[in-house]
FIRO-467569 format. One line per 5 residues: their letters; for each residue z, y, x of C-alpha. Coordinates in steps of 0.2 Angstrom, whole numbers, plus 2048, in hexadecimal, padded with zeros to 3 digits. Layout:
residues N
A) Z,Y,X ~ ...
//
This chain:
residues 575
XXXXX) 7A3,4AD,7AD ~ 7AE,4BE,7A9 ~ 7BA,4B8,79A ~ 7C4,4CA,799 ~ 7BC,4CB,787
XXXXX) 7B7,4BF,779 ~ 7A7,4BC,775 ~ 79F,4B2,767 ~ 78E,4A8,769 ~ 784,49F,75C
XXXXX) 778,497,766 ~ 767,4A0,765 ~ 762,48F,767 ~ 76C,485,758 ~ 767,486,746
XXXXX) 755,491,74A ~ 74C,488,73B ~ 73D,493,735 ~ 73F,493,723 ~ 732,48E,717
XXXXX) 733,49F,70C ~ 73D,4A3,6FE ~ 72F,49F,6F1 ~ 72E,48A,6EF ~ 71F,482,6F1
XXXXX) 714,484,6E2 ~ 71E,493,6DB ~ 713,4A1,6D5 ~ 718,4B0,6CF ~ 70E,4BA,6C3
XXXXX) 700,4C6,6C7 ~ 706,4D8,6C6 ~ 719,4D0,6C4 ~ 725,4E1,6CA ~ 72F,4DF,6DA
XXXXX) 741,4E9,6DD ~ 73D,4ED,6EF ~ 74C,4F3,6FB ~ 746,4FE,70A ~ 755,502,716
XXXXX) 75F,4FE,708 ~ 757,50C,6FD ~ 74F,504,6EE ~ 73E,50A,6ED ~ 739,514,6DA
XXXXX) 726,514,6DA ~ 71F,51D,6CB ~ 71B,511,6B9 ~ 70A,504,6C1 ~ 70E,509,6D2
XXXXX) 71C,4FE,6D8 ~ 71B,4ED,6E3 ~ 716,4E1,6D8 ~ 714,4CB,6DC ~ 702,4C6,6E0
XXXXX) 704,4B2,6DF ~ 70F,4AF,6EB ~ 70D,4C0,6F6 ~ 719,4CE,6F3 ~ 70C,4DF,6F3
XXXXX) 714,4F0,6F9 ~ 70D,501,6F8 ~ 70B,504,70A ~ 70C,518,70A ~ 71B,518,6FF
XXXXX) 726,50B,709 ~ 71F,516,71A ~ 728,527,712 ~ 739,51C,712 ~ 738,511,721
XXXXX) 730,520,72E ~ 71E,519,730 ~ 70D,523,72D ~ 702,519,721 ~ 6EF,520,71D
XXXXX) 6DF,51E,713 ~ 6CF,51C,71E ~ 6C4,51F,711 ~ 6B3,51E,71B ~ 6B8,50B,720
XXXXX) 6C2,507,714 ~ 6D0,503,71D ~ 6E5,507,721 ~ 6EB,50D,72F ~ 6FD,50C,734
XXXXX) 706,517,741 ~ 717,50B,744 ~ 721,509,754 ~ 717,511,761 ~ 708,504,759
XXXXX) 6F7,50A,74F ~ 6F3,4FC,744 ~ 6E0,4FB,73B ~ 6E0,4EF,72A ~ 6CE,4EE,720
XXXXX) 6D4,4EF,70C ~ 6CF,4DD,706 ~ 6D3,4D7,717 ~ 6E1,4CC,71F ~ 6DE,4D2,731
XXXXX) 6E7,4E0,73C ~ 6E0,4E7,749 ~ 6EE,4ED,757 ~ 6EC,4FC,761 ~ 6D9,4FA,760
XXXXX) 6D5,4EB,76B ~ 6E2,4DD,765 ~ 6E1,4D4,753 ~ 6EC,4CA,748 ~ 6EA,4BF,735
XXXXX) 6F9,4C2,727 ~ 6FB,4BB,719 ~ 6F3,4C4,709 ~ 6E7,4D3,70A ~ 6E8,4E7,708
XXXXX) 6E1,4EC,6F9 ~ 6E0,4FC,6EC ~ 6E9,4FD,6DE ~ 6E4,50C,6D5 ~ 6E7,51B,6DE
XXXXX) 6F2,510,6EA ~ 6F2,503,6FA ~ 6FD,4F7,6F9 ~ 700,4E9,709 ~ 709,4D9,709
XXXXX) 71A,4D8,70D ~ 715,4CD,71C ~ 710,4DE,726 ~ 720,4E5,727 ~ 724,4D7,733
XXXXX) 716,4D8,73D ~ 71A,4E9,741 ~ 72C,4E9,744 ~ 736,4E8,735 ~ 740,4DB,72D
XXXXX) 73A,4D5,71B ~ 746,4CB,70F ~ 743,4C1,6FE ~ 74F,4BD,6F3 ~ 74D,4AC,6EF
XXXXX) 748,4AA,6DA ~ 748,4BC,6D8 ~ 73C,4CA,6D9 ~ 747,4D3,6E5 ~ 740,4D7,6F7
XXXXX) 747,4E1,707 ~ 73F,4EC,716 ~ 74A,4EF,722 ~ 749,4F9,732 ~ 751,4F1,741
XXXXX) 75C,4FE,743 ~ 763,4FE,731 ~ 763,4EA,731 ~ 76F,4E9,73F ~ 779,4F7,73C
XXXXX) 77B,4F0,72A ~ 781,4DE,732 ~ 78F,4E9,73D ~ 796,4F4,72F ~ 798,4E4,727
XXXXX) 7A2,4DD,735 ~ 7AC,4F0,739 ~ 7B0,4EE,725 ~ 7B8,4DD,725 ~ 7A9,4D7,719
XXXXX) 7A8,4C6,720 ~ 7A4,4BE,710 ~ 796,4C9,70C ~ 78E,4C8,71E ~ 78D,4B5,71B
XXXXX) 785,4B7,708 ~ 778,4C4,70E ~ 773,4C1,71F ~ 776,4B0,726 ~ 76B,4A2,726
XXXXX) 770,491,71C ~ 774,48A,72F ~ 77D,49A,734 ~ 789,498,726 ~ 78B,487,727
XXXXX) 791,488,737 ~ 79A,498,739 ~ 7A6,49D,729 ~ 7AE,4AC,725 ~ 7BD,4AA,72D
XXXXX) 7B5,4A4,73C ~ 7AA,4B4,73F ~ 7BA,4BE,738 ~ 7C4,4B6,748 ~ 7B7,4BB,756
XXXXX) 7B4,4CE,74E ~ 7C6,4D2,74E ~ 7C7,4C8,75F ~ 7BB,4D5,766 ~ 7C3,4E4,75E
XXXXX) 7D5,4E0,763 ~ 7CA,4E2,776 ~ 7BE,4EF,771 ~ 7C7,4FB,767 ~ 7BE,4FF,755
XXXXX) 7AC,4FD,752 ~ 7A6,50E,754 ~ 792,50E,753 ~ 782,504,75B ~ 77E,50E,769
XXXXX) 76C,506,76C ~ 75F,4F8,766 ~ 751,4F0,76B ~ 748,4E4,760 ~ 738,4D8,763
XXXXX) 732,4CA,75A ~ 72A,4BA,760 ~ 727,4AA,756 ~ 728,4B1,747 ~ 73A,4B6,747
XXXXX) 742,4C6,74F ~ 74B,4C9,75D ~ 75A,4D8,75C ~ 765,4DC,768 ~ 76E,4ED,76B
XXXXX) 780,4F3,771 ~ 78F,4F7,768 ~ 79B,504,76B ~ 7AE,502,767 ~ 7BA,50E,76A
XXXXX) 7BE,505,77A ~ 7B1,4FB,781 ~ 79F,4F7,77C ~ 797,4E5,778 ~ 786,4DE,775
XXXXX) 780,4D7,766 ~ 770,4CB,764 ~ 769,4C5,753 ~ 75B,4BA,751 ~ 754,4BB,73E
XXXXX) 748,4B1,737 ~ 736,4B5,72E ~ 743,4B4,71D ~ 74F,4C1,725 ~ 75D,4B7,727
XXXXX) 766,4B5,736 ~ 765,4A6,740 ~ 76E,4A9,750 ~ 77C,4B6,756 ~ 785,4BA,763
XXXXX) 792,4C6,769 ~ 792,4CA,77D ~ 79D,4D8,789 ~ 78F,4E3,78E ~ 78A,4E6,79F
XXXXX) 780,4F4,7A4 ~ 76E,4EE,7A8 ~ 769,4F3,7B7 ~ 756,4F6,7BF ~ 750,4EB,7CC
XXXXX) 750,4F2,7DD ~ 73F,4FF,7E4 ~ 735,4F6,7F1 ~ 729,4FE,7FA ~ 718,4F5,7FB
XXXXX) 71A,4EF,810 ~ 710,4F5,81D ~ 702,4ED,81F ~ 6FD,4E6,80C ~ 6F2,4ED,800
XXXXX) 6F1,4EB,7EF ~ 6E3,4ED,7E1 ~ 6E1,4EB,7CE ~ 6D8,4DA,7C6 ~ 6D5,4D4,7B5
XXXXX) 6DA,4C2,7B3 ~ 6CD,4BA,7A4 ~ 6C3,4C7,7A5 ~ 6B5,4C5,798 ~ 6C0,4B8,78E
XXXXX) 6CA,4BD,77D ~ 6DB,4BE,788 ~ 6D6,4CA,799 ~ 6E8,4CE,7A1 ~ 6E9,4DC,7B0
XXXXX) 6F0,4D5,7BE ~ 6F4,4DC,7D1 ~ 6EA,4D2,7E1 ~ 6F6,4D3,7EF ~ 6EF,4D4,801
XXXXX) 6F4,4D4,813 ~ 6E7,4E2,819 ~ 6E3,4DD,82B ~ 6E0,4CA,82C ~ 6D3,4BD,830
XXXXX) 6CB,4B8,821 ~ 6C9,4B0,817 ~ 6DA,4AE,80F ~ 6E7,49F,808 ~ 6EB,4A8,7F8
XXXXX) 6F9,4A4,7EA ~ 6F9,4A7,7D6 ~ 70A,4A9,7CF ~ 70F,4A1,7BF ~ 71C,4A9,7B5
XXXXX) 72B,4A0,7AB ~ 72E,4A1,798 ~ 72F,4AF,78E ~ 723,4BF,78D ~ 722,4C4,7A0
XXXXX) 718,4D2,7AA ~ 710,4CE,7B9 ~ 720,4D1,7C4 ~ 729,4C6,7BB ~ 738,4D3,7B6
XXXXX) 746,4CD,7AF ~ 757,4D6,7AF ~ 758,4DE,7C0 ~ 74C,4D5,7C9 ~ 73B,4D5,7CA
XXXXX) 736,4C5,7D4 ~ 723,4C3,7D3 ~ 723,4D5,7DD ~ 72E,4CF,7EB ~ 723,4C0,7ED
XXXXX) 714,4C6,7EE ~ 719,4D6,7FB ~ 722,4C8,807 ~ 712,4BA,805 ~ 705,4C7,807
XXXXX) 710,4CF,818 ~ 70E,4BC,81F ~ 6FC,4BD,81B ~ 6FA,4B3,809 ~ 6F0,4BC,7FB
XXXXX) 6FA,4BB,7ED ~ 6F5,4C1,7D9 ~ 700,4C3,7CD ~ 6FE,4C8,7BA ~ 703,4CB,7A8
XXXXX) 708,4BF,79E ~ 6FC,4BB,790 ~ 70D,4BC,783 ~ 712,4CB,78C ~ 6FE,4D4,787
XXXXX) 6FB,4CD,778 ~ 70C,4CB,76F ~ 705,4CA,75F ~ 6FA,4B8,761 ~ 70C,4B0,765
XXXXX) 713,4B6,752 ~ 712,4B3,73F ~ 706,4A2,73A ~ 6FD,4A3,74A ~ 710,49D,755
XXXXX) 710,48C,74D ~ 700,487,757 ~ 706,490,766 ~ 707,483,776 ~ 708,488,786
XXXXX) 6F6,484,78A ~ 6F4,496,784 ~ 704,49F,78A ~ 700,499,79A ~ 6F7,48A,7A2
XXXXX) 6E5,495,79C ~ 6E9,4A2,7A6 ~ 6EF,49D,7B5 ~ 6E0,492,7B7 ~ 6D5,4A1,7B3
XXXXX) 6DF,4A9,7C4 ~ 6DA,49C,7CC ~ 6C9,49E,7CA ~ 6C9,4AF,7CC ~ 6D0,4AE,7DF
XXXXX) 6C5,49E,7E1 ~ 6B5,4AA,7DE ~ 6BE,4BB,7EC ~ 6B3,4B8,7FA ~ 6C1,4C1,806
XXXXX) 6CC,4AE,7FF ~ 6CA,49E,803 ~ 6C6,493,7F3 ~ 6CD,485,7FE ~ 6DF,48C,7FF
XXXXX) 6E5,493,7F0 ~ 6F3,48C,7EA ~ 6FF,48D,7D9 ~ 712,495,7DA ~ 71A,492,7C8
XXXXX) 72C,497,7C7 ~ 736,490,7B7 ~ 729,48B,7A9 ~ 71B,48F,7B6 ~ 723,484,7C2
XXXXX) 725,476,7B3 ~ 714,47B,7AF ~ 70C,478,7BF ~ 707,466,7C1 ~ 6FC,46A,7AF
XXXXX) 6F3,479,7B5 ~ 6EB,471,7C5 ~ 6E7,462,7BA ~ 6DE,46D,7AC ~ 6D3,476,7B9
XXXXX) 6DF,481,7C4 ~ 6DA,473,7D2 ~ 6E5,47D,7DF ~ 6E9,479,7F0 ~ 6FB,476,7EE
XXXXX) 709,47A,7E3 ~ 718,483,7E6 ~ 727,47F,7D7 ~ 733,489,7D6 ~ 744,487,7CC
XXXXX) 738,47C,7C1 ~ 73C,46A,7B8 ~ 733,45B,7B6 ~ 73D,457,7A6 ~ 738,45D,793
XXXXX) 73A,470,790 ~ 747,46C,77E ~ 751,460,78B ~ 754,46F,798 ~ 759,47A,789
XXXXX) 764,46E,783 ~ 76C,46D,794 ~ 76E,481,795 ~ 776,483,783 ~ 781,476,786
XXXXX) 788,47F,796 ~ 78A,48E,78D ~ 794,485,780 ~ 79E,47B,78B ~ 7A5,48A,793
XXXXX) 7AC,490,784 ~ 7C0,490,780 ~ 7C4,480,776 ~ 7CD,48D,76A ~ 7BD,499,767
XXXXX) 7B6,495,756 ~ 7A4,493,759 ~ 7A5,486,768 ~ 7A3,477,75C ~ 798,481,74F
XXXXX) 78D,484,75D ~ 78D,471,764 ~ 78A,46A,752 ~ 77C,478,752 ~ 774,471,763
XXXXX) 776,45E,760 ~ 76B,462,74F ~ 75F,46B,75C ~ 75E,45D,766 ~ 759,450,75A
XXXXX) 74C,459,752 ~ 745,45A,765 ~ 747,448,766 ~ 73D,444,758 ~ 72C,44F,75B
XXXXX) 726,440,765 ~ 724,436,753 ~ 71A,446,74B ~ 709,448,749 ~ 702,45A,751
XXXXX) 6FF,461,73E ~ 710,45D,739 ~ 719,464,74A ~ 710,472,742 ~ 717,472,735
XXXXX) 729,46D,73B ~ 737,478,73C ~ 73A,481,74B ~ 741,47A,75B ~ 74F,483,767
XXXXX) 745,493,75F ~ 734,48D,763 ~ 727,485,758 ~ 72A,472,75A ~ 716,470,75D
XXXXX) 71B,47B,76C ~ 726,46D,775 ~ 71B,45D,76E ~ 70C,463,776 ~ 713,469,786
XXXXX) 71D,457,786 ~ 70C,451,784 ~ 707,455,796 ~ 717,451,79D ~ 71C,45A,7AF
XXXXX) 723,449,7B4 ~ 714,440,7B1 ~ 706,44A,7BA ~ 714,44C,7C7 ~ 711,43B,7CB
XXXXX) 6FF,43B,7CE ~ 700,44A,7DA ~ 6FA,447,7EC ~ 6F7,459,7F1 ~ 706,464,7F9
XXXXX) 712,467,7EF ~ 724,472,7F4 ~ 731,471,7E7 ~ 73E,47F,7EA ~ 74E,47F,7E2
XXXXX) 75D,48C,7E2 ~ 770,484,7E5 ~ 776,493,7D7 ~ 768,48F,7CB ~ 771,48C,7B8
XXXXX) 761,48D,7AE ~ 759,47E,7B8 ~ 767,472,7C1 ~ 765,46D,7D2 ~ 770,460,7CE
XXXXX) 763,458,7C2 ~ 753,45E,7C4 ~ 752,463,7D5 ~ 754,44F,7D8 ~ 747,448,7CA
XXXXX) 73B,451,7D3 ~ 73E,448,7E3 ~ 73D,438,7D9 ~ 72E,43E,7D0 ~ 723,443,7E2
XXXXX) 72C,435,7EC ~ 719,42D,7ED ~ 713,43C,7F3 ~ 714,43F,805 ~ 70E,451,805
XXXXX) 71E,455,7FA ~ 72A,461,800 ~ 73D,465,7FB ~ 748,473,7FE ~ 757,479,7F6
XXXXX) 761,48A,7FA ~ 772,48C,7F8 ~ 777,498,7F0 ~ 768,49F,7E8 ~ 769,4A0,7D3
XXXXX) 759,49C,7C9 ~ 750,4AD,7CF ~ 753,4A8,7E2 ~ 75F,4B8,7E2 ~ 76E,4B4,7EB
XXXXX) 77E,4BB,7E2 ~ 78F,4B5,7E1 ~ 799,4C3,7DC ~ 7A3,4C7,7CA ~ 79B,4BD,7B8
XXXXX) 78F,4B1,7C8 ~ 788,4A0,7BE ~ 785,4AB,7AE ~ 777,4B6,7A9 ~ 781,4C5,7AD
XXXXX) 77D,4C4,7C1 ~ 76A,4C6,7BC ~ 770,4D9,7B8 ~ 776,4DC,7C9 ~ 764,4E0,7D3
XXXXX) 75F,4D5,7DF ~ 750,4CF,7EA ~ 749,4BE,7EB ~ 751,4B6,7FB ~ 745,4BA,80B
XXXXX) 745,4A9,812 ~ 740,4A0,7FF ~ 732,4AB,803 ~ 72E,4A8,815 ~ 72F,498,810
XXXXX) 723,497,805 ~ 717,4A1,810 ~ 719,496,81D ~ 715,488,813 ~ 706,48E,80E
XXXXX) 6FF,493,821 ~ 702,483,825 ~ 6FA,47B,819 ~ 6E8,484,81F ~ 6ED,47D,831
//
């Protein structure tokens, strides 16, 4: 890893703790109780009868007043009595007297509290501003309330830093956890660290910002007078922050053009078509070969993912699919059901969220949809997970998928919160005993893990209700511990290859790569193979920042033997 600058890290995955709102339980402000509400640091005047107000214990916000100061279009449609909102390149529909929003015209989702009319006004819950992009605060035991762009949220967070305002970051934006774990003079010492490498903070440059389990993602570069870093905040539903960290920025670079080979077609397919969740999808095929054909479905790993599986510079579901489908293997591919539908994995509805739904559904609706190609046999098709898919795959050919083998690649048989565990830790251990926020961060983790460890003793309804876990819902990891990898490993009898890169620091070869051997040791039809060399994309690289996330933004191509491999697996299996 490159040490020629300091950088901070506050474990995205240490002290994520949804917060339960800044209203108690029970407390209810009074109907038509006035609000002070902050847009972009702008408090809004609104004329006498015409200002936000309390509804119980829902903040309401005249809608077309707080678009004129945050850059959104809001509109009457009188005829169907409902709101419209033009915000972030999204059109959203909202009934007055209704909690639902209609994305985009096709995709739904609930908030809390309605739209209603108000006089000659429409006023919305504060709730909506998250929902389409913004970041909304309360001021716990006041009637004081905050809308802030992303833009204007970070920017605010590094004038603070450029000031010297430690103090007043900590008060105005941190979390409970963040400021327990990270003083004043703690953050004070890796700021002016940077700047003494970096020159003098000069502006952020650019920004991107999503949001996913009900908290939001931001993360943008920073230009000093003599360098340029990234910054990454994670801020919870109550806008504070919960995680930070300060990296040298590497310029990102795209993954490398491939032309489609000689020889293989490709065409367009729905995956779920006719269900509530269709996803497009790409059918990849040799075009002269005696049919019909083995086939493959590919099973993306966590996080929001297209159908090639991009990340950084590489795109490793595409490389997969042209080399498979040159050897004669059909191979579909497809987008991600969090990648589609964004919004049924945020707000309430992420607390229920399980991987059943992000995943395991879809893949065993591919199945079925190569199973029913008449140019494929329904004999042959076979599963290839990488990461979560790979962890994923013994559960999907148990809950219907039924495929003909299963191909794991860089997976675990071990609980998703242990792995993360194992990953933070890495981090933090390669972090100078003198940097401020090595033991902040480890104190962060351990409280991490032991909330992991205890979702065993907790009923479903109250991991609901739990506080989040490494970032995620803790019902998340209690019902994916609930169909353990390890345990339907072990009842395998089919073909199973398990592939493992030397490189990999994500998924260990050291540790996992071996439990899966002991896990499959009763099944003959298991395979092994590890590469060295190979990182957790099987990219091979071993030049300047190797064994950190940086190398991911040097382009790469899967290696052409992890993939011959795998075809040749495959053909000999329909032997």
């Amino acid at each position: 890893m490159r040490r020629t600058k300091q950088f901070l890290l506050v474990v995205l995955a240490g002290a994520l703790l949804f917060s339960a709102g800044f209203i108690r339980s029970g407390e209810v402000q009074a109907a038509d109780s006035k609000v002070s509400l902050s847009l972009n640091g702008e408090i809004l005047k609104s004329p006498a009868g015409e200002a936000p107000y309390w509804n119980g214990t829902t903040i309401m916000v005249p809608v077309r007043q707080a678009g004129e100061a945050l850059g959104f279009e809001a509109a009457y449609i009188q005829e169907n009595s409902s709101l419209r909102i033009k915000a972030n390149d999204a059109v959203l529909l909202m009934k007055l007297g209704g909690s639902q929003i209609v994305l985009n015209g096709k995709d739904s989702l609930t908030i809390k509290g309605t739209a209603v009319l108000k006089g000659n006004r429409i006023y919305v819950p504060l709730s909506l501003f998250a929902e389409i992009g913004y970041i909304t605060k309360t001021k716990a035991g006041s009637s004081e309330a905050e809308v802030s762009s992303p833009q204007y949220y970070t920017e605010s967070i590094l004038n603070l830093l450029a000031d010297g305002q430690y103090k007043v970051l900590s008060e105005r934006f941190f979390s409970p956890e963040v400021r327990l774990n990270l003083s004043s003079i703690r953050m004070q010492q890796v700021w002016e660290g940077m700047a003494s490498a970096n020159g003098e903070y000069v502006k952020l440059r650019s920004l991107t910002s999503s949001r996913e389990n009900g908290r939001h993602l931001l993360s943008g570069v920073a230009s000093f007078t003599n360098g340029e870093i990234t910054v990454t905040f994670a801020v919870n539903s109550s806008g504070e922050i919960q995680g930070l960290w300060f990296a040298p920025y590497v310029e990102p670079k795209a993954a490398p053009d491939v032309a489609l080979p000689a020889g293989v077609t490709e065409e367009e397919v729905v995956v779920g078509a006719g269900t509530a969740h269709p996803l497009k999808g790409i059918l990849t095929l040799p075009k002269a070969a005696v049919l019909p054909l083995p086939s493959i479905v590919l099973v993306q790993g966590s996080g929001a993912s297209d159908r090639d599986e991009a990340a950084y510079a590489y795109k490793p579901f595409r490389d997969i699919a042209y080399g498979l489908a040159a050897q004669g293997v059909a191979v579909l591919r497809y987008d991600k059901r969090s990648y589609s539908y964004p919004q049924d994995f945020m707000g309430a509805a992420a607390a229920s969220v399980t991987v059943k739904e992000e995943t395991v559904e879809d893949a065993v609706a591919a199945a079925k949809l190569l199973k029913q190609d008449s140019r494929l046999d329904a004999s042959q098709v076979y599963l290839a997970g990488h990461s979560l898919g790979a962890m994923l795959g013994p559960r999907i050919d148990a809950d219907g998928g039924s495929f003909a083998g299963l191909i794991l690649l860089a997976g675990s048989p071990r609980s998703l919160w242990e792995i993360m565990y194992d990953q933070n830790m890495q981090i933090i251990r390669k972090l100078d005993d003198s940097n401020p926020a090595k033991a902040a961060n480890a104190a962060a983790l351990e409280a991490e893990l032991a909330k992991s460890k205890s979702l065993s003793s907790l009923t479903a309804e109250q991991a609901k209700a739990a506080p989040a876990v490494f970032g995620s819902p803790a019902y998340y990891f209690k019902e994916m511990d609930q169909h353990s990898a390890a345990e339907l490993g072990r009842k395998l009898t089919k073909p199973v290859l398990v592939l493992q890169g030397s490189d990999d620091f994500q998924v260990f070869a050291d540790v996992d790569f071996p439990l899966w051997k002991e896990v499959l040791k009763g099944n003959p039809s298991a395979e092994f193979k590890l590469y060295p060399g190979l990182n957790h994309f099987f990219v091979h690289y071993d030049g300047e920042a190797a064994g950190s996330p940086d190398e991911y933004n040097v382009p790469g191509l899967v290696d052409a033997q992890v993939i011959k491999d795998m075809g040749d697996w495959v053909l000999r299996q329909n032997k």
